[in-house]
C-alpha positions as CSV (number, residue, x, y, z in Angstrom):
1,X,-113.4,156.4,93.0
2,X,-111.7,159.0,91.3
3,X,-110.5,162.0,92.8
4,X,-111.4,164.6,90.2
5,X,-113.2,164.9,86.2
6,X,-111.1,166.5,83.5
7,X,-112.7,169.4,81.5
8,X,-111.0,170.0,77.7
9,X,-110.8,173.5,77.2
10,X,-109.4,175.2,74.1
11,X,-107.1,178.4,73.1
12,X,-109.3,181.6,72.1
13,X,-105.8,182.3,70.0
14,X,-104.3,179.1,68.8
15,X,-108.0,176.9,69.8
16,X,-105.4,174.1,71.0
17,X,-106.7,171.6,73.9
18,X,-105.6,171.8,76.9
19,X,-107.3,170.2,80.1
20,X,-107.9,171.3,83.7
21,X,-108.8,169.1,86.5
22,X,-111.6,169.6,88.5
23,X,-111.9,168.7,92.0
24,X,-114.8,167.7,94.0
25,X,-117.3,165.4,95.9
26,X,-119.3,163.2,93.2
27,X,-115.9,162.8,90.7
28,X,-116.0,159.8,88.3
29,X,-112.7,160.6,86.3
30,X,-115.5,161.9,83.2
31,X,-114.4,163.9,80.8
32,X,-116.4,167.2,80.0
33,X,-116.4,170.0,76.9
34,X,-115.3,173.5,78.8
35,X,-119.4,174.6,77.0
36,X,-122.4,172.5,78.7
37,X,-120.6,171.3,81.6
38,X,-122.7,170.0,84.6
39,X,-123.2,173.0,87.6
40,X,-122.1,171.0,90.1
41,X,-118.8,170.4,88.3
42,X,-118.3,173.7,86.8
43,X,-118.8,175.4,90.5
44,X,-115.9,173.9,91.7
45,X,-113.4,175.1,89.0
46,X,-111.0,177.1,90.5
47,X,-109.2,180.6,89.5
48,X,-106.6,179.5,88.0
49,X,-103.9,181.0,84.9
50,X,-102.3,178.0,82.3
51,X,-100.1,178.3,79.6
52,X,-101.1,177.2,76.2
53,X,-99.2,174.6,74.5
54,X,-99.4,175.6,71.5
55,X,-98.9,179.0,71.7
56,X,-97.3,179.8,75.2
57,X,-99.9,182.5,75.9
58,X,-101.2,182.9,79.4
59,X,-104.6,181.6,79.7
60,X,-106.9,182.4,82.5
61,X,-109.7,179.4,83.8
62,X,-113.0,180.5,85.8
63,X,-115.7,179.5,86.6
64,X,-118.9,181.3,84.4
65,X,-122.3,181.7,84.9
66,X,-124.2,182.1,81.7
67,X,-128.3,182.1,81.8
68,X,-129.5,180.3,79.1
69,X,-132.8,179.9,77.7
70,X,-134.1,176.6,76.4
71,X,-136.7,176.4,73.4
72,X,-138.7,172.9,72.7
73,X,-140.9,171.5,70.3
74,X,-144.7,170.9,71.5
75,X,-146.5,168.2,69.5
76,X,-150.8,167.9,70.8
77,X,-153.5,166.3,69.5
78,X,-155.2,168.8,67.5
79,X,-158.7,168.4,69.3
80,X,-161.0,170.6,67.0
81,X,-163.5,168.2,65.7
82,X,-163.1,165.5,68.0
83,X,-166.7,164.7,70.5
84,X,-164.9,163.0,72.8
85,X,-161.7,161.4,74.1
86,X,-162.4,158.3,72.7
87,X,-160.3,158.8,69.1
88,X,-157.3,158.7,71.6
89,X,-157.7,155.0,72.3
90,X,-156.4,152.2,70.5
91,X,-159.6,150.2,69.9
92,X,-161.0,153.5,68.2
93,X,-158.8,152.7,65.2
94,X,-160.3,150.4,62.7
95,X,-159.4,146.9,63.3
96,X,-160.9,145.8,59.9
97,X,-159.4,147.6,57.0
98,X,-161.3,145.9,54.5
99,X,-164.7,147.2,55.7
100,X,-163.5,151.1,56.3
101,X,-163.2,153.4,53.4
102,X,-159.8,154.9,55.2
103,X,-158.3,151.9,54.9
104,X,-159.4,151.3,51.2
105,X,-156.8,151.1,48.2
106,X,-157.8,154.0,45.8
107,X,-159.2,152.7,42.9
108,X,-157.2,154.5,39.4
Protein backbone atom coordinates (compact mmCIF):
# COMPACT_ATOMS: atom_id res chain seq x y z
CA UNK A 1 0.00 0.00 0.00
CA UNK A 2 1.06 3.28 -0.62
CA UNK A 3 2.09 5.67 1.87
CA UNK A 4 0.44 8.89 0.60
CA UNK A 5 -2.00 10.36 -2.70
CA UNK A 6 -0.57 13.22 -4.75
CA UNK A 7 -2.77 16.30 -5.27
CA UNK A 8 -1.78 18.61 -8.61
CA UNK A 9 -2.14 21.98 -7.67
CA UNK A 10 -1.46 25.00 -9.93
CA UNK A 11 0.24 28.71 -9.74
CA UNK A 12 -2.46 31.60 -9.19
CA UNK A 13 0.47 33.63 -11.11
CA UNK A 14 2.16 31.53 -13.61
CA UNK A 15 -0.95 28.44 -13.35
CA UNK A 16 2.09 25.94 -13.60
CA UNK A 17 1.59 22.37 -11.81
CA UNK A 18 3.12 21.55 -9.09
CA UNK A 19 2.19 18.52 -6.68
CA UNK A 20 2.03 18.07 -2.87
CA UNK A 21 1.88 14.81 -1.18
CA UNK A 22 -0.69 14.01 1.15
CA UNK A 23 -0.31 11.76 3.96
CA UNK A 24 -2.67 9.64 5.60
CA UNK A 25 -4.57 6.33 6.60
CA UNK A 26 -6.65 5.01 3.52
CA UNK A 27 -3.65 6.19 0.75
CA UNK A 28 -3.73 4.40 -2.64
CA UNK A 29 -0.94 6.48 -4.40
CA UNK A 30 -4.29 8.42 -6.49
CA UNK A 31 -3.89 11.28 -7.98
CA UNK A 32 -6.41 14.28 -7.21
CA UNK A 33 -7.25 17.95 -8.83
CA UNK A 34 -6.34 20.61 -5.85
CA UNK A 35 -10.74 21.58 -6.67
CA UNK A 36 -13.09 18.42 -5.70
CA UNK A 37 -10.72 16.60 -3.66
CA UNK A 38 -12.18 13.80 -1.27
CA UNK A 39 -12.62 15.35 2.66
CA UNK A 40 -10.87 12.77 4.07
CA UNK A 41 -7.89 13.51 1.90
CA UNK A 42 -8.03 17.12 1.80
CA UNK A 43 -8.22 17.23 5.91
CA UNK A 44 -4.99 15.86 6.14
CA UNK A 45 -3.03 18.49 3.94
CA UNK A 46 -0.76 20.17 5.89
CA UNK A 47 0.39 23.99 6.24
CA UNK A 48 2.90 24.08 4.18
CA UNK A 49 4.80 27.04 1.78
CA UNK A 50 6.34 25.70 -1.96
CA UNK A 51 8.06 27.39 -4.48
CA UNK A 52 6.77 27.50 -7.94
CA UNK A 53 8.68 26.17 -10.67
CA UNK A 54 7.90 28.21 -12.99
CA UNK A 55 7.91 31.26 -11.53
CA UNK A 56 9.99 31.00 -8.15
CA UNK A 57 7.18 32.65 -6.20
CA UNK A 58 6.34 31.45 -2.70
CA UNK A 59 3.25 29.56 -2.66
CA UNK A 60 1.32 28.77 0.40
CA UNK A 61 -0.84 25.06 0.62
CA UNK A 62 -3.90 24.65 3.23
CA UNK A 63 -6.28 22.99 3.72
CA UNK A 64 -9.96 24.88 2.78
CA UNK A 65 -13.26 24.42 3.70
CA UNK A 66 -15.74 25.66 1.09
CA UNK A 67 -19.66 24.85 1.54
CA UNK A 68 -21.09 24.07 -1.57
CA UNK A 69 -24.41 23.68 -2.68
CA UNK A 70 -25.52 20.87 -5.06
CA UNK A 71 -28.45 21.41 -7.68
CA UNK A 72 -30.12 18.19 -9.55
CA UNK A 73 -32.37 17.39 -12.10
CA UNK A 74 -35.83 15.68 -10.88
CA UNK A 75 -37.59 13.76 -13.65
CA UNK A 76 -41.53 12.22 -12.25
CA UNK A 77 -44.16 10.79 -13.83
CA UNK A 78 -46.47 13.45 -14.43
CA UNK A 79 -49.59 11.73 -12.64
CA UNK A 80 -52.52 14.23 -13.71
CA UNK A 81 -54.81 12.08 -15.59
CA UNK A 82 -53.70 8.81 -14.62
CA UNK A 83 -56.76 6.46 -12.35
CA UNK A 84 -54.43 4.38 -11.14
CA UNK A 85 -50.83 3.07 -10.86
CA UNK A 86 -51.34 0.68 -13.32
CA UNK A 87 -49.97 2.84 -16.59
CA UNK A 88 -46.61 2.34 -14.64
CA UNK A 89 -46.46 -1.31 -15.47
CA UNK A 90 -45.04 -2.94 -18.28
CA UNK A 91 -47.99 -5.05 -19.44
CA UNK A 92 -50.11 -1.76 -19.48
CA UNK A 93 -48.24 -0.90 -22.77
CA UNK A 94 -49.85 -2.26 -25.77
CA UNK A 95 -48.39 -5.48 -26.76
CA UNK A 96 -50.26 -5.45 -30.18
CA UNK A 97 -49.42 -2.40 -32.25
CA UNK A 98 -51.53 -3.33 -35.02
CA UNK A 99 -54.79 -3.25 -33.03
CA UNK A 100 -54.07 0.23 -31.04
CA UNK A 101 -54.50 3.52 -32.75
CA UNK A 102 -51.13 4.82 -30.87
CA UNK A 103 -49.31 2.49 -32.47
CA UNK A 104 -50.81 3.16 -36.03
CA UNK A 105 -48.71 4.62 -39.07
CA UNK A 106 -50.43 7.97 -39.91
CA UNK A 107 -52.11 7.64 -43.02
CA UNK A 108 -50.94 10.99 -45.62
Amino acid sequence: MFPYDTIMIYCPYCAKRSEILVKHPKAQGNHYQQVNVPDHIAKSVTEQTITCDGCKNKLDVDYLHVKTTEYNVRVRINCEGMTSTDDWYEDAIPTDTCDNEYYQEKQY
